[in-house]
FILUMTOR-599272 format. One line per field, with one value per atom (N, C-alpha, C): x, y, z; residue in one letter. Coordinates in steps of 0.05 Angstrom, whole numbers, m for minus. Last residue first. Example, Ala and Ser with C-alpha at 12.3 -4.5 7.8 and 13.67 -1.06 7.14 Angstrom:
BEGIN
u = (257/273/258/264/246/264) $
v = (m45/m21/1/m114/m90/m66) $
w = (142/143/157/156/156/156) $
dolum = (s/s/s/a/a/a) $
This chain:
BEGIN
u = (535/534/557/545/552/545/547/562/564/488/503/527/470/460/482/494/508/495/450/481/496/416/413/444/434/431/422/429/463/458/375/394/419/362/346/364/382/385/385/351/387/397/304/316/341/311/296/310/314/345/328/273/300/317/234/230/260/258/256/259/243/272/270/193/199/230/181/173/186/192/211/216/161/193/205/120/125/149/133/123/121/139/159/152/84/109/132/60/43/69/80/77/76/54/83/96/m2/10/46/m10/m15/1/12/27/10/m37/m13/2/m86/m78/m51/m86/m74/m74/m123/m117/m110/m162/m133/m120/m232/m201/m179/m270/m263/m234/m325/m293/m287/m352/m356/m315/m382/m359/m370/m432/m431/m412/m436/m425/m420/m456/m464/m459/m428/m431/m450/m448/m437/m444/m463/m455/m432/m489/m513/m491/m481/m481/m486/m493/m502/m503/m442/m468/m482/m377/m404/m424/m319/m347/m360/m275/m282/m310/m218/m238/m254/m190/m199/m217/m171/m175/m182/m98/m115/m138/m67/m57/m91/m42/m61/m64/m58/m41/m65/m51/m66/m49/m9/m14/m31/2/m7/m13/63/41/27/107/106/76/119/101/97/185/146/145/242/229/205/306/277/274/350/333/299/422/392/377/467/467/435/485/471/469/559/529/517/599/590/558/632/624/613/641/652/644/606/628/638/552/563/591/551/547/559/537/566/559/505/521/545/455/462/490/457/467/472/435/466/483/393/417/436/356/362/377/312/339/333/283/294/312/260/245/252/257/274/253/196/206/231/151/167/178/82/109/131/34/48/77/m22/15/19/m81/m62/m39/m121/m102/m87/m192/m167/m137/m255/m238/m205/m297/m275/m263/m341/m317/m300/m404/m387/m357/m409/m417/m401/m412/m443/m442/m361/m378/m407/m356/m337/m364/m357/m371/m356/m331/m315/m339/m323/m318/m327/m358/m374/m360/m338/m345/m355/m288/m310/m309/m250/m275/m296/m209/m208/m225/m216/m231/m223/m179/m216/m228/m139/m146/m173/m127/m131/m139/m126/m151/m161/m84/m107/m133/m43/m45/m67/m66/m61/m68/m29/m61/m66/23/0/m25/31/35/12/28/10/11/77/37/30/115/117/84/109/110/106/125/104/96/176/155/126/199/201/176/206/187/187/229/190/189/277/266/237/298/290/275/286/269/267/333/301/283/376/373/337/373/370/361/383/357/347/422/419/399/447/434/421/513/490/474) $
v = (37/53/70/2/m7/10/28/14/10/32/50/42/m19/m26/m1/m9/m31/m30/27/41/16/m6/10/17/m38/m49/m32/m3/m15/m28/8/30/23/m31/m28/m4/m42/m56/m53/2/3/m17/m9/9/9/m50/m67/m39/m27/m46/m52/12/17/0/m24/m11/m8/m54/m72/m57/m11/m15/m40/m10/10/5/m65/m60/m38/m45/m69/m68/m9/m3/m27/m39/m19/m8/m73/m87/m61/m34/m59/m60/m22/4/m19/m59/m48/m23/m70/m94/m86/m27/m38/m45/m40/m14/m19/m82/m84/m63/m60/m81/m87/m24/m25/m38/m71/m50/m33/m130/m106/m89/m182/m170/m140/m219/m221/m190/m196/m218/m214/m211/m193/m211/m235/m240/m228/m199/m213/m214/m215/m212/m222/m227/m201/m197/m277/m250/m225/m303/m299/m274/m267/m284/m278/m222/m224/m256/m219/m243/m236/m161/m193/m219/m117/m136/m160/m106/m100/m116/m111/m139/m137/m123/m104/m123/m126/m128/m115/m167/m140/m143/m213/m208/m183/m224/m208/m208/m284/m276/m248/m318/m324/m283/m330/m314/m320/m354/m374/m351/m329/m319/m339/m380/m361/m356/m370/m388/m361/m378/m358/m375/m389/m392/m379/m381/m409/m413/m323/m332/m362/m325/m331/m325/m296/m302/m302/m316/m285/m307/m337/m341/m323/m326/m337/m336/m329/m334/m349/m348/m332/m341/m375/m368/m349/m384/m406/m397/m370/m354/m370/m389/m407/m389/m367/m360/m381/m373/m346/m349/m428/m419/m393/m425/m445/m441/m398/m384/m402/m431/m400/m391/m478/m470/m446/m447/m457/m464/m439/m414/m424/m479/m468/m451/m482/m489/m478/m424/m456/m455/m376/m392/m423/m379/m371/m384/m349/m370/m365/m322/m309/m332/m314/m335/m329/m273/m292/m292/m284/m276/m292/m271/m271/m265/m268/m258/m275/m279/m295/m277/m262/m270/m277/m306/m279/m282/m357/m350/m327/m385/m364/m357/m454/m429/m404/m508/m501/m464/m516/m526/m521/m449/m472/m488/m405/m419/m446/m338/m378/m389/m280/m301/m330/m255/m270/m276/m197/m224/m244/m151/m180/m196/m107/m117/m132/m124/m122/m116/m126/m146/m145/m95/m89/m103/m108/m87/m77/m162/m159/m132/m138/m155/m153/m110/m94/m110/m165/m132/m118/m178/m195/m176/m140/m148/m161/m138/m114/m123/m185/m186/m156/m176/m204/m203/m144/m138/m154/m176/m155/m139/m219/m234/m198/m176/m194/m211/m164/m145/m150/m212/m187/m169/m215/m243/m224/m168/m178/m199/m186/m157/m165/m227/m228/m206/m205/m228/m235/m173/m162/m181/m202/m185/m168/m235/m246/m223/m217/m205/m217/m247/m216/m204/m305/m287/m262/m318/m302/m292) $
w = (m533/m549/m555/m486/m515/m539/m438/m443/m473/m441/m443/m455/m402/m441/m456/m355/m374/m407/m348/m350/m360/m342/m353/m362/m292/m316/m347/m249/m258/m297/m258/m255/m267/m225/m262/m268/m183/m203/m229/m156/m161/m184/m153/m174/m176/m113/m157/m170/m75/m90/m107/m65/m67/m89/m63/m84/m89/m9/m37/m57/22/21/m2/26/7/13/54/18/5/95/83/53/112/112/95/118/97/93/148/134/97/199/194/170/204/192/183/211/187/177/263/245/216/286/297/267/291/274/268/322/290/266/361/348/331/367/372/361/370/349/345/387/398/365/379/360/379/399/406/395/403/394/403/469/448/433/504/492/465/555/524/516/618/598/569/649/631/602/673/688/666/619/647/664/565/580/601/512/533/547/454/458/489/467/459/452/517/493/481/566/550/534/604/608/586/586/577/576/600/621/593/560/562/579/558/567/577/495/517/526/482/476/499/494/490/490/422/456/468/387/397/429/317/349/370/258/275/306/197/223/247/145/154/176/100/115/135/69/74/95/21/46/46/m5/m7/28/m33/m5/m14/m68/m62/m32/m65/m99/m87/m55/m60/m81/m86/m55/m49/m145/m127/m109/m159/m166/m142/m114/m135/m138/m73/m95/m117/m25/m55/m75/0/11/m11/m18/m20/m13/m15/m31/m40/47/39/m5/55/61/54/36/23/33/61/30/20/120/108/78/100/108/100/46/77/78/m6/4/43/m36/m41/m20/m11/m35/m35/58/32/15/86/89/52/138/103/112/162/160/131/183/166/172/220/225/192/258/240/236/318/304/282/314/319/303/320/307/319/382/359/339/357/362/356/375/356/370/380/393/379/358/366/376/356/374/380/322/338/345/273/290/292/276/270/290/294/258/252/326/315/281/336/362/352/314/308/331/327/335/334/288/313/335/235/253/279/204/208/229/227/245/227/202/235/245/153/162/180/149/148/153/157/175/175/101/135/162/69/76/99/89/87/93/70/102/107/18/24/59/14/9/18/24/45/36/m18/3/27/m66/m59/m41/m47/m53/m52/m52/m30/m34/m106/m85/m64/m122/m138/m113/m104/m99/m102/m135/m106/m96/m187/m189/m155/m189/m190/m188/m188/m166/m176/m236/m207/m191/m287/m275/m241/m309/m308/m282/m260/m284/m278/m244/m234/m259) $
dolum = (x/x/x/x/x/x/x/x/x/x/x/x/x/x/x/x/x/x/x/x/x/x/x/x/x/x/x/x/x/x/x/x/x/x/x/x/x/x/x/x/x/x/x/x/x/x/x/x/x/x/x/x/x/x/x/x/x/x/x/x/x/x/x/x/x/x/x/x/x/x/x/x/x/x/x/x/x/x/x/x/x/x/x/x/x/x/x/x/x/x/x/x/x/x/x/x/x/x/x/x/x/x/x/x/x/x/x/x/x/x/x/x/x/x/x/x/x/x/x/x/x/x/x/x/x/x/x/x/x/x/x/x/x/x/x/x/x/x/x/x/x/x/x/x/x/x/x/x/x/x/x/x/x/x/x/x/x/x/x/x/x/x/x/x/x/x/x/x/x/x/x/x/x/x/x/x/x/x/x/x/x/x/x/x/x/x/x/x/x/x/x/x/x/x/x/x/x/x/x/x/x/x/x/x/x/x/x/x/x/x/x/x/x/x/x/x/x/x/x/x/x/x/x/x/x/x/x/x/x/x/x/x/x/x/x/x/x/x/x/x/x/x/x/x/x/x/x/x/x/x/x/x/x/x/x/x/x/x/x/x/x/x/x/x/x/x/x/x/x/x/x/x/x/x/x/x/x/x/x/x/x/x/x/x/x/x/x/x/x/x/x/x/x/x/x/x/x/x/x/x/x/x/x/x/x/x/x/x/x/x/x/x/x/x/x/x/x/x/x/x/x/x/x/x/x/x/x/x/x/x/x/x/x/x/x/x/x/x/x/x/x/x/x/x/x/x/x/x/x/x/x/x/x/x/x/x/x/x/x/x/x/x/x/x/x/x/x/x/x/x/x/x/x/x/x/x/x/x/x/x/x/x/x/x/x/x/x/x/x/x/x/x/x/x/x/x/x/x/x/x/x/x/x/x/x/x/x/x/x/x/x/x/x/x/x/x/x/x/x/x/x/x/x/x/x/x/x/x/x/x/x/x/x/x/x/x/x/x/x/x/x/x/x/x/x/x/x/x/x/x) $
């Protein structure tokens, strides 16, 4: 296991649990946009966002026929493998008023529940500040090892 493994998974954590932050603060500026994505000739809500964490290398099962041989690190962190759109479909809100209402009045609002945005936005910060946690525990053990030699 090299020195600095356990801070090098913590940093991909850390960086893959911001990159979900942002995502998160997208969908809830645009949770009122009627007009992201011109389709077909016609404007389209915006569209909810998700990202995808995926291991850095490999699958589970190497990781755990690895860990149980004790043969080196278990893993190697976590990326974002991708941001894929919420196919739910979109809201339908009455306001005849508005200038991209339909016929019968409806305007199609996004997908985007603020609620489960918020959900999503505590998950996503709890994760990150349980990362800060284990990089300091790390920098902590490794400190007290430089001790060791004085």
């Amino acid at each position: 296991m090299r020195v600095f493994n356990g801070m090098n998974i913590s940093a991909s954590a850390l960086t893959a649990q911001r990159f979900r932050m942002d995502v998160i603060s997208s969908n809830m500026a645009n949770a009122e946009t009627t007009r992201a994505n011109f389709v077909n000739g016609e404007w389209q809500p915006y569209r909810r966002k998700m990202v995808d964490l995926s291991p850095t290398t490999g699958r589970f099962d190497s990781y755990l026929n690895k860990a149980m041989k004790n043969s080196g690190s278990p893993g190697e962190g976590v990326r974002v493998s991708r941001v894929v759109e919420d196919q739910t479909p979109f809201k339908m809100v009455y306001n005849p008023d508005h200038p991209d209402a339909n016929e019968e009045g409806y305007v199609a609002m996004p997908n985007v529940d603020p609620l489960k945005e918020m959900v999503d936005f505590m998950s996503a910060t709890r994760s990150y500040e349980a990362n800060i946690t284990a990089f300091n525990a790390t920098k902590g053990m490794l400190m007290k090892a430089l001790e060791i030699g004085k």
